[in-house]
C-alpha positions as protocol buffer text, in pm:
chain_id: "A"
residue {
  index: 1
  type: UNK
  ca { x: -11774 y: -1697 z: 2142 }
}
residue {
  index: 2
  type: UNK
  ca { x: -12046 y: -1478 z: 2225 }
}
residue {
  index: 3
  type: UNK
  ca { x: -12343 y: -1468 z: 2411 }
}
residue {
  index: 4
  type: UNK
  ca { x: -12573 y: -1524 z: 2036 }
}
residue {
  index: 5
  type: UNK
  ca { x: -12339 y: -1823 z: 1975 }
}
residue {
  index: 6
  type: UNK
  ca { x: -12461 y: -1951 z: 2322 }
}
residue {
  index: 7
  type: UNK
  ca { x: -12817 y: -1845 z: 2297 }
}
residue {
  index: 8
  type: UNK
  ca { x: -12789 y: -2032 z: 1953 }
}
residue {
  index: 9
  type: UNK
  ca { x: -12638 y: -2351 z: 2089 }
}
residue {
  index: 10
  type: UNK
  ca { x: -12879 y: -2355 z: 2375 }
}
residue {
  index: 11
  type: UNK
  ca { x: -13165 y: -2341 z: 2172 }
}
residue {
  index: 12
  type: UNK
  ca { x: -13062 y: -2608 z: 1978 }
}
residue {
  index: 13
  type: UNK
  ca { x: -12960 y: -2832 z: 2246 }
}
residue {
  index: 14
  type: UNK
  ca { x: -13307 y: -2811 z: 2483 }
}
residue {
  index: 15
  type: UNK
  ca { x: -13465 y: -2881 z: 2145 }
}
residue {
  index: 16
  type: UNK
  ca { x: -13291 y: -3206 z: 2176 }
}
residue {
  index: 17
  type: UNK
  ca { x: -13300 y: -3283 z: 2545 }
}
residue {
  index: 18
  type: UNK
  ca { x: -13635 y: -3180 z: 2628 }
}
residue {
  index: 19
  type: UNK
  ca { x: -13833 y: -3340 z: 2355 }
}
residue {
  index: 20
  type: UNK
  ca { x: -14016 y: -3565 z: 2623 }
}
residue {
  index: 21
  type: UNK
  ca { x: -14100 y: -3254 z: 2838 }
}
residue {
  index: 22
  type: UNK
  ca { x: -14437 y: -3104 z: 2773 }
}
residue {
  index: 23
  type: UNK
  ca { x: -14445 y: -2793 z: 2972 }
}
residue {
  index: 24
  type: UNK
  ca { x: -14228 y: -2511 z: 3102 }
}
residue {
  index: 25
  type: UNK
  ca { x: -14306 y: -2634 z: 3488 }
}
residue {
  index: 26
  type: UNK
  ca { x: -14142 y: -2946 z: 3374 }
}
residue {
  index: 27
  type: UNK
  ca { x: -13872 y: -2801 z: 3152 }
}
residue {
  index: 28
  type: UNK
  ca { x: -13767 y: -2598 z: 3439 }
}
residue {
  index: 29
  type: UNK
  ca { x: -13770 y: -2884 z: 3707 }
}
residue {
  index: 30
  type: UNK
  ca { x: -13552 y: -3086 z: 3482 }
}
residue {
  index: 31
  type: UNK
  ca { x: -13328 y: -2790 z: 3460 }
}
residue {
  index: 32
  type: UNK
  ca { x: -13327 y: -2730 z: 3856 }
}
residue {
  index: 33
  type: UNK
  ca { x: -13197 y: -3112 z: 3891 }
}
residue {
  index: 34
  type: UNK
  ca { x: -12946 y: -3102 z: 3623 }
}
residue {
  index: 35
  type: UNK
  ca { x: -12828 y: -2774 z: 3774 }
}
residue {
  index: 36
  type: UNK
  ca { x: -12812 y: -2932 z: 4140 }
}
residue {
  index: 37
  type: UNK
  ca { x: -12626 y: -3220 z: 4023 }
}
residue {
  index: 38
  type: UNK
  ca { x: -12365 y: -3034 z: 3839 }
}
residue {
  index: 39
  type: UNK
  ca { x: -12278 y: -2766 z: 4113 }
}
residue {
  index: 40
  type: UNK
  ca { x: -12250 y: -3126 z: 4357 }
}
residue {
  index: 41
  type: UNK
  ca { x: -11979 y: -3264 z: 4097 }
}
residue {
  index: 42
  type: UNK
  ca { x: -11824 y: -2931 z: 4076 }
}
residue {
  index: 43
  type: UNK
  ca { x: -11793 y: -2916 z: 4458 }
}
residue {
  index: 44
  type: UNK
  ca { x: -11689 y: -3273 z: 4476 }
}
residue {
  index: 45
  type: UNK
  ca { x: -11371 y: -3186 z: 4208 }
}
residue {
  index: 46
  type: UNK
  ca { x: -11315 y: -2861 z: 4477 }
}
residue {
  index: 47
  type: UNK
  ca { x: -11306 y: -3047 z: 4745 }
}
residue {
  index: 48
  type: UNK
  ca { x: -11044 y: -3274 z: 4576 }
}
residue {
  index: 49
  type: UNK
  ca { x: -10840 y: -2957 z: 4501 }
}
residue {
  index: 50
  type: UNK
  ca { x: -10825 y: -2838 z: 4839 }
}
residue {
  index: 51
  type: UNK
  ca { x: -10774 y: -3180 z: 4987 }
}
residue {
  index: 52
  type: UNK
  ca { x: -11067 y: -3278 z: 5150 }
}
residue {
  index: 53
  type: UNK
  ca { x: -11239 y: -3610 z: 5088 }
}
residue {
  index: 54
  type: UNK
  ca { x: -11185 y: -3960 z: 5039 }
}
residue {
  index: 55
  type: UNK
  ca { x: -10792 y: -4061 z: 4921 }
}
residue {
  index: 56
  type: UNK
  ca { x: -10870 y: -4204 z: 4603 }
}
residue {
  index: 57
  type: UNK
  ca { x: -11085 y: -3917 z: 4530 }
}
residue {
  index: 58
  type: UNK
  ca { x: -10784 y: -3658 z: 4582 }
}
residue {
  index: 59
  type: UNK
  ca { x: -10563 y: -3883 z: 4431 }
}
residue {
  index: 60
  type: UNK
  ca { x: -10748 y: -3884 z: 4114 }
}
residue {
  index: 61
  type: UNK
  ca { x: -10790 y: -3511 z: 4094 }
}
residue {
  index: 62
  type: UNK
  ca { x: -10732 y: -3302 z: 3834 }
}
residue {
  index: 63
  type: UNK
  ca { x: -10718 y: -2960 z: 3719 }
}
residue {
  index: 64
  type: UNK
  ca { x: -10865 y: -3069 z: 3372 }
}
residue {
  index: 65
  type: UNK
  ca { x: -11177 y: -3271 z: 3552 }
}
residue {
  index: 66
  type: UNK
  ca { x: -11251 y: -2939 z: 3796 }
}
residue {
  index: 67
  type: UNK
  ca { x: -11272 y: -2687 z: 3444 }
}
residue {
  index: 68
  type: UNK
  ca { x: -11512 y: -2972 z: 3301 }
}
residue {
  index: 69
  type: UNK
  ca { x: -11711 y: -2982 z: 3585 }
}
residue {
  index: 70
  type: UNK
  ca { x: -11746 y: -2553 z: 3571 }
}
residue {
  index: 71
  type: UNK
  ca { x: -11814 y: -2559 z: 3244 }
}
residue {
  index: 72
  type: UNK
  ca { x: -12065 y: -2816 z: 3331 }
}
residue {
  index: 73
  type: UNK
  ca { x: -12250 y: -2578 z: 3595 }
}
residue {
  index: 74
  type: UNK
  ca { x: -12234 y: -2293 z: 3358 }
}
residue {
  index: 75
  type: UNK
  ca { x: -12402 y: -2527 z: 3052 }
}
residue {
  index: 76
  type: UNK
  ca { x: -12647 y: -2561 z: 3293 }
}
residue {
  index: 77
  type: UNK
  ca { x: -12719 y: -2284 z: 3447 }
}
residue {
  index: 78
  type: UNK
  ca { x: -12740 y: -2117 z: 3087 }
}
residue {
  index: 79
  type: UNK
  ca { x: -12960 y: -2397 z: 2975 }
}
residue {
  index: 80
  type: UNK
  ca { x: -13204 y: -2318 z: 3288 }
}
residue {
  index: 81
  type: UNK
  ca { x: -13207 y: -1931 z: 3211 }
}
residue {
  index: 82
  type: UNK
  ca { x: -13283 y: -2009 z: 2875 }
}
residue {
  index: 83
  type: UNK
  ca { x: -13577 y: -2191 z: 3015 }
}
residue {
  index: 84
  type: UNK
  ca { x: -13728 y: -1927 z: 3259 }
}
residue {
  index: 85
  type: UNK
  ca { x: -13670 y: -1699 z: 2994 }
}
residue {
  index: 86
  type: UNK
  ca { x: -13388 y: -1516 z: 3145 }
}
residue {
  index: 87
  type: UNK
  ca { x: -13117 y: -1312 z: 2934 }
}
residue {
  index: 88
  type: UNK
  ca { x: -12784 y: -1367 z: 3083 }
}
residue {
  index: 89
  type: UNK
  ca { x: -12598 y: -1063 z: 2979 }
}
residue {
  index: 90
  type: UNK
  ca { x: -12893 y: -872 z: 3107 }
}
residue {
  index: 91
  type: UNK
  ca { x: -12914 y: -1079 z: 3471 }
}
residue {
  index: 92
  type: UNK
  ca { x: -12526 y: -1027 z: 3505 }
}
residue {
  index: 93
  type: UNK
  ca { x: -12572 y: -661 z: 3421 }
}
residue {
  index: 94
  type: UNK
  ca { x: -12803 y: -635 z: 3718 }
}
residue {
  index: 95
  type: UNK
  ca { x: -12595 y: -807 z: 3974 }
}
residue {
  index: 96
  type: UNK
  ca { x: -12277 y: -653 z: 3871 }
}
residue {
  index: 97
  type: UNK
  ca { x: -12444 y: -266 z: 3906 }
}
residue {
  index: 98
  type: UNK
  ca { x: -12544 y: -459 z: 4223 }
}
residue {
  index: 99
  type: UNK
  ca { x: -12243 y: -561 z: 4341 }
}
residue {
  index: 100
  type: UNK
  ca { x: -12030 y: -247 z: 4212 }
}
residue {
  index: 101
  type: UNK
  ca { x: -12302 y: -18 z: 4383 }
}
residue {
  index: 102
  type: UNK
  ca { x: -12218 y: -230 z: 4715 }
}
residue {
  index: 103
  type: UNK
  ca { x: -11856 y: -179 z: 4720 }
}
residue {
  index: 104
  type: UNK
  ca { x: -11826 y: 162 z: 4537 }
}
residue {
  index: 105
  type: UNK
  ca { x: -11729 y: 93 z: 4165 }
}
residue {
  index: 106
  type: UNK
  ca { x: -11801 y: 332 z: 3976 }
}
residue {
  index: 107
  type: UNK
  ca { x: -11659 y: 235 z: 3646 }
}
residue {
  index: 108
  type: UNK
  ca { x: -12007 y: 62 z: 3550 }
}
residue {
  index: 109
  type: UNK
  ca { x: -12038 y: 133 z: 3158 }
}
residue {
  index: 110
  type: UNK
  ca { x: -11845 y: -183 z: 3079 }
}
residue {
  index: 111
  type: UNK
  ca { x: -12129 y: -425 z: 3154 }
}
residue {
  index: 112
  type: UNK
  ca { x: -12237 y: -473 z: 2811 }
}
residue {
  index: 113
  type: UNK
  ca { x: -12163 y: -778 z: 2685 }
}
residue {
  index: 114
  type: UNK
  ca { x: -12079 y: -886 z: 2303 }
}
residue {
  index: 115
  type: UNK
  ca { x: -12405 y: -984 z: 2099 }
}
């Protein structure tokens, strides 16, 4: 996988899902919720990792439901870039020169992702 296969899928799936939305504002409201909603089930399935919550919750937990519930975020998250017209190997490129600049990487030339 690579990030044309996503870009590919993506564009394919918001041509499904967002059929009823007329305009960007909306497109990208819709995307904001989804996004919301999936990082609250992903901390919901953390929680249950770490113990904290209600019994039946932790109980049920498992390490299968907690990757779903990533991959959820990241669907989305992709989905909402796609939306504000964001490129995601570009956006992490920027925050990882970011972040390596912070702590003192210098081994930066390996940012380019796969297209």
């Amino acid at each position: 996988m690579n990030i044309n296969d996503l870009d590919e899928f993506f564009t394919f799936m918001m041509s499904k899902y967002d059929q009823a939305l007329e305009t960007d504002r909306e497109r990208a409201l819709s995307r904001i919720v989804r996004l919301q909603e999936e990082l609250g089930e992903l901390a919901e399935q953390t929680f249950c990792k770490i113990g904290v919550g209600r019994k039946e919750k932790i109980d049920s937990y498992t390490q299968d439901a907690l990757e779903k519930e990533f991959g959820d975020v990241f669907i989305s998250l992709m989905a909402f870039a796609k939306v504000l017209k964001i490129k995601p190997d570009e956006a992490i490129a920027k925050t990882l020169d970011k972040v390596a600049d912070r702590c003192g990487y210098e081994n930066k030339h390996h940012w380019k992702l796969e297209k």
